[in-house]
C-alpha positions, 0 to 999 in steps of 0.5 A: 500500500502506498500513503502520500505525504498528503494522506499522512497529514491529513490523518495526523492529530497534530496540525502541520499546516497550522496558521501562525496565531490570528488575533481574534476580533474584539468582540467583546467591544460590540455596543453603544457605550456613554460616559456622562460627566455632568454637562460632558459627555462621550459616547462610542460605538462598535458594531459586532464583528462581521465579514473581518471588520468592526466598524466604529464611531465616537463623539465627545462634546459638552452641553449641546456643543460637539467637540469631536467626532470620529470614525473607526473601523479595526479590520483584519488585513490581508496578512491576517492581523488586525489593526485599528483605522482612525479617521478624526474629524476631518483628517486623513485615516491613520492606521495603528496595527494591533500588538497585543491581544488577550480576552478582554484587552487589545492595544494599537501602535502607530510610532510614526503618528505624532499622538495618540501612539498607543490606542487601549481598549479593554473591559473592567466588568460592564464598563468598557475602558479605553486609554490614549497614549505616546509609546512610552505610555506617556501624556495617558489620557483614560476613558471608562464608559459605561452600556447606554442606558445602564444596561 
């Protein structure tokens, strides 16, 4: 009888052609989340992963005053990682690539942008955390918002 090399790696329990890790979505960012802060407010979104993107927005502002809007999208590349597209207000889109990811938690970089560098997303229970900072996890500016509507 003869068995070709396929045959032998199909039939073994040991994953030969294993792709190196793929980073998960961020599923766990999925919802519409708010930050209330007397007449302050901030409120971000994410849709659930789907067809290898999460697509977001946020907007922060005071009283009836906007005072900053954006889009985002973290999106799986054709390499198969994951990285984070910004576009602020009326800017140009910059991307950050994703270098840590973990159950709860994924971190963005960009070295080459003048700031934020780092982008963190993670959950601390019901609230979803988010921080922005340079590399060096300096000029760190946090936000903690809770589901819209108190859920």
């Amino acid at each position: 009888m003869r068995i070709t090399l396929g045959v032998v790696l199909a039939l073994s329990p040991v994953a030969v052609f294993a792709e190196p890790s793929v980073q998960d979505m961020p599923g766990w960012m999925t919802g519409a989340w708010e930050k209330i802060d007397g007449a302050k407010w901030a409120d971000e979104f994410w849709t659930p992963p789907r067809g290898g993107i999460m697509i977001g927005s946020s907007r922060s502002g005071s009283g009836n005053q906007l005072g900053f809007w954006e889009h985002m999208r973290i999106m799986r590349e054709t390499d198969g990682q994951l990285a984070f597209w910004a576009i602020a207000a009326d800017q140009k889109p910059v991307r950050f690539a994703a270098v840590k990811t973990a159950a709860n938690e994924i971190v963005f970089e960009n070295a080459q942008h003048d700031y934020p560098q780092r982008i963190r997303y993670w959950r601390d229970g019901k609230a979803l955390m988010a921080e922005i900072s340079l590399l060096d996890g300096s000029r760190a500016v946090k936000f903690g918002f809770d589901p819209m509507g108190g859920i």
